[in-house]
C-alpha positions in Angstrom: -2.7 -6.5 1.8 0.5 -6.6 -0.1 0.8 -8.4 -3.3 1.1 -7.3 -7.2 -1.9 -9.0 -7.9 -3.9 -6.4 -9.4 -0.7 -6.2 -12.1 -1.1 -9.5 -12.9 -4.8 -9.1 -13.4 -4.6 -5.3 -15.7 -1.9 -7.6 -17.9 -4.2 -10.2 -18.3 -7.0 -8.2 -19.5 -9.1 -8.8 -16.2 -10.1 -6.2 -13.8 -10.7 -7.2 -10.0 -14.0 -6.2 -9.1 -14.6 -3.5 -6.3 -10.3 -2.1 -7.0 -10.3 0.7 -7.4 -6.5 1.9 -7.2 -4.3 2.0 -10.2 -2.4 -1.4 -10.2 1.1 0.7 -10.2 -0.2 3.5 -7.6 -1.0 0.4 -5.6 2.3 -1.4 -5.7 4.0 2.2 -4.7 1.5 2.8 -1.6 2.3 -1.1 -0.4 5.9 -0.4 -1.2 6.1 2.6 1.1 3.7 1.1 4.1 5.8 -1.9 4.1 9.1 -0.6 4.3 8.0 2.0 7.1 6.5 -1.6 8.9 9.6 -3.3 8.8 12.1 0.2 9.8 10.2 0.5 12.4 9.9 -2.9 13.6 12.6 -4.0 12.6 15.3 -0.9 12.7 13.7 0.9 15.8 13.1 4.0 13.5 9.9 5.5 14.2 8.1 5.9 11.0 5.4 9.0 11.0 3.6 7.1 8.4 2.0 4.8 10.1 1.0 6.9 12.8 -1.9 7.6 11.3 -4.1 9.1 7.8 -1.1 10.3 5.2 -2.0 13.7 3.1 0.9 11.4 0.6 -1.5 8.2 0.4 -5.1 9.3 0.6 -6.5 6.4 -0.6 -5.1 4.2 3.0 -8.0 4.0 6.0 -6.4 3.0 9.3 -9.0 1.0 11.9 -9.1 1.1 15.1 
């Protein structure tokens, strides 16, 4: 899921329950899953990220 929720919620005061990302750590893994989806989709560039678990972004599980 992309959104900046969870910065809206750690400005607020009020933690999401179960998160357990840092809100900015968050925003920067989204960022770079995103833009690989959309070069390669998009561009035709094959992105090596989303071939599979990253040792960059531990915290990402792929399914399937």
């Amino acid at each position: 899921m992309f959104t900046d929720e969870l910065l809206l919620f750690q400005q607020a005061g009020m933690p999401l329950p179960g998160v357990e990302i840092d809100p900015s750590r968050g925003l920067r893994v989204g960022e770079a899953y995103l833009t690989a989806f959309l070069d390669q989709h998009l561009r035709g560039v094959h992105q090596p990220l989303l071939d599979g678990p990253s040792p960059r972004f531990p915290e990402v599980r792929f399914w399937g």
